[in-house]
C-alpha positions in Angstrom: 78.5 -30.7 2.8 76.5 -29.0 0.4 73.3 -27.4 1.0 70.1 -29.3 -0.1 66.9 -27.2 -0.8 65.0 -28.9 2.2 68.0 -27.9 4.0 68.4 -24.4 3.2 64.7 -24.0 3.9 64.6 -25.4 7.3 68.0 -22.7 7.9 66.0 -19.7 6.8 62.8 -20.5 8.6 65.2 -21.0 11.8 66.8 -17.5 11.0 63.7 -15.9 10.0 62.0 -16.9 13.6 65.4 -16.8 15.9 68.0 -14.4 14.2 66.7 -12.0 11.5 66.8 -7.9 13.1 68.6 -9.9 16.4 72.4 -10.5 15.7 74.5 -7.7 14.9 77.9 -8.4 14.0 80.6 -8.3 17.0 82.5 -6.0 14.5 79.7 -3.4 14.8 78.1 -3.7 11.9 74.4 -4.6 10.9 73.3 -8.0 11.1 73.6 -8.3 7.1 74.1 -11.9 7.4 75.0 -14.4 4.9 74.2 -18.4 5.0 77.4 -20.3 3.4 76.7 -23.0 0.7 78.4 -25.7 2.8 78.0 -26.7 6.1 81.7 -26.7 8.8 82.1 -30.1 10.8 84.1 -29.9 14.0 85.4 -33.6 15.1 84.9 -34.4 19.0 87.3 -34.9 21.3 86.9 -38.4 24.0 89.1 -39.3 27.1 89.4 -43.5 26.7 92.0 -45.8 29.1 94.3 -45.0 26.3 94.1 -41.7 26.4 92.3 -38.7 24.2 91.6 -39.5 20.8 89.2 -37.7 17.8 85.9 -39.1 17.3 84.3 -37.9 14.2 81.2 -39.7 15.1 80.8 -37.6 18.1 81.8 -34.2 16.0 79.4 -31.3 15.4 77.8 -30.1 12.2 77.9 -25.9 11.7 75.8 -23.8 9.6 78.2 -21.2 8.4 76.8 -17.6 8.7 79.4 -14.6 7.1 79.0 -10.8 8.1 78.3 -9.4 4.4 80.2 -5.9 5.5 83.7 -7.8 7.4 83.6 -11.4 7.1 83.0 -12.1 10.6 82.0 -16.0 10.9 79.2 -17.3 13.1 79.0 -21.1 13.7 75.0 -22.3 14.6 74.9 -25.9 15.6 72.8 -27.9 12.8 70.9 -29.4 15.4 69.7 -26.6 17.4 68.5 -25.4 13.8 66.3 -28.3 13.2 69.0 -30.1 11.2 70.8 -34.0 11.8 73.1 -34.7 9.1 
């Protein structure tokens, strides 16, 4: 899923108020962070009579954030950030 303008604001406001100066990089390095163009879905996982089965409609959208200095990946929930589909 490709960022929308309305969509890459609402991120940076987010990062700008909650992560900007905040997150350094597990690696050790700065928190030179990068927002991806496209957004990561993980699929959810539900226990029915018949067993486990994926449920995309109960999956999670990621915002993708990249260390600029290693490539370290952060994954922020898109609803925590203000953001439902």
């Amino acid at each position: 899923m490709t960022q929308t303008d309305e969509r890459a604001t609402t991120i940076q406001r987010w990062l700008s108020a909650n992560w900007d100066g905040k997150a350094r990089c597990p690696a050790g390095h700065d928190d030179a962070w990068s927002v991806e163009d496209t957004m990561s879905f993980m699929p959810g996982l539900v226990t029915e009579e018949t067993g486990p089965r994926i449920a995309h409609e109960r999956g999670f959208r990621f915002v993708v954030l990249t260390c600029e200095k290693c490539g370290y990946v952060a994954l922020l929930n898109a609803r925590t950030l203000g953001i439902d589909a």
